[in-house]
N, C-alpha and C positions, 0 to 999 in steps of 0.2 A: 812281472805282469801277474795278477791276482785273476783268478775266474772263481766264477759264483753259480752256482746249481740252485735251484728252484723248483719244487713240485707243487701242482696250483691243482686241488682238488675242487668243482662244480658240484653243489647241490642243485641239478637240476627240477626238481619236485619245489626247492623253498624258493629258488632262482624266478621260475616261472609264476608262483603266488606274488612274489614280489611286484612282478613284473603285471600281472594285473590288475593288481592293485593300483598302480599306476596310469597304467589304462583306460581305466574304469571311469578313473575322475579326468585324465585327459578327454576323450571321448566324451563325456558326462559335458564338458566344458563348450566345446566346439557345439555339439546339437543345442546348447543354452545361447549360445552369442549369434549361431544360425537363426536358428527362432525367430531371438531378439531381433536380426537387422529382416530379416524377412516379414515378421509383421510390420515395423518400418517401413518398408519397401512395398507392401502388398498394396493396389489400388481399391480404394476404398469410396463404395455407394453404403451400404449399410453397417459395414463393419463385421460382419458376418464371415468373411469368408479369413479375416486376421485373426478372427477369435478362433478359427477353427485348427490354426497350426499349432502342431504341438511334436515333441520330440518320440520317436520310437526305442521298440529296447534295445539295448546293448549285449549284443555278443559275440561271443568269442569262436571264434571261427578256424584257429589254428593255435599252438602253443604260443608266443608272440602275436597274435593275428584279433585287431579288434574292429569289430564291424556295427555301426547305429544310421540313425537316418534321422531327419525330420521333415514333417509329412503335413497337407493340409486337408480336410476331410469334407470340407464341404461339397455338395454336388458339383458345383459347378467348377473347383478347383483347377479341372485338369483344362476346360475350355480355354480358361482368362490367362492360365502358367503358359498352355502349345500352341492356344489362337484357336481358330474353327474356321472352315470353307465355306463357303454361299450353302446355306441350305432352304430347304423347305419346311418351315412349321403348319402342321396341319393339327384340328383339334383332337384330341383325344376321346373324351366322354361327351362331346355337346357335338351340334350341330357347325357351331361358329366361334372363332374364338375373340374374347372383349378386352381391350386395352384402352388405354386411355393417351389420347394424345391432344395436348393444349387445351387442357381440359373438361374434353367431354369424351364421351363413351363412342369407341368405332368396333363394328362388328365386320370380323371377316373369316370366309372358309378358307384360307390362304394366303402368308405371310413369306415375301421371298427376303430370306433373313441375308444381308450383304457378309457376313462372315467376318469375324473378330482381328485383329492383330496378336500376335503372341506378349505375354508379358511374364515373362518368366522370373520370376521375382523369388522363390525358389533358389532356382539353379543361382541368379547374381548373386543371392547372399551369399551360400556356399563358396562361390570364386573370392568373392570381395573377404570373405573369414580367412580363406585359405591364404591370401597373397600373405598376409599379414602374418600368416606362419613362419615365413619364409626367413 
């Protein structure tokens, strides 16, 4: 019977550059294909609120540990991604506030707004990027 010895020295310092190296453009990949299906996915009146997604920075958060995001900036982002409750719009700087419905002008001091559905278009894409990891 033969036996074999082995000593396995770690450069930990080149180990861990390597390693995020790796990461970097993993990570880099994921927030790009997120983006991607989430502008896809985002409900679209003017287009505004799909242009406004874009990927955040990447970093590193522990030796092996790598942390990014992707994020949509327009105002009203976070209403149409979590929904909204019944609220009350009142006007700000005017007396009354003017909208337009079937074509003409309606004034009113008073708008009982029925409250959104969620569409989290966001979070889907991330679920639907990740299965695919798998």
């Amino acid at each position: 019977m033969a036996m074999v010895r082995a000593h396995v020295e770690l450069d930990e310092r080149e180990l861990n550059d390597q390693v995020r190296t790796f990461e970097r453009r993993r990570m880099a990949s994921l927030q790009r294909r997120i983006a991607n299906q989430a502008r896809a996915d985002v409900p679209v009146d003017t287009g505004h609120l799909g242009q406004s997604i874009g990927e955040g920075q990447i970093r590193f958060t522990g030796p092996r540990t790598v942390e990014g995001s992707v994020h949509a900036l327009a105002k009203y982002a976070a209403p149409v991604h979590e929904g909204s409750r019944p609220h009350l719009i009142r006007p700000r700087n005017a007396q009354a506030l003017r909208f337009q419905i079937g074509g003409r002008t309606v004034f009113a001091k008073l708008v009982r707004h029925p409250g959104t559905k969620a569409r989290p278009f966001l979070r889907n894409a991330g679920l639907r990027i990740a299965s695919r990891e798998r």
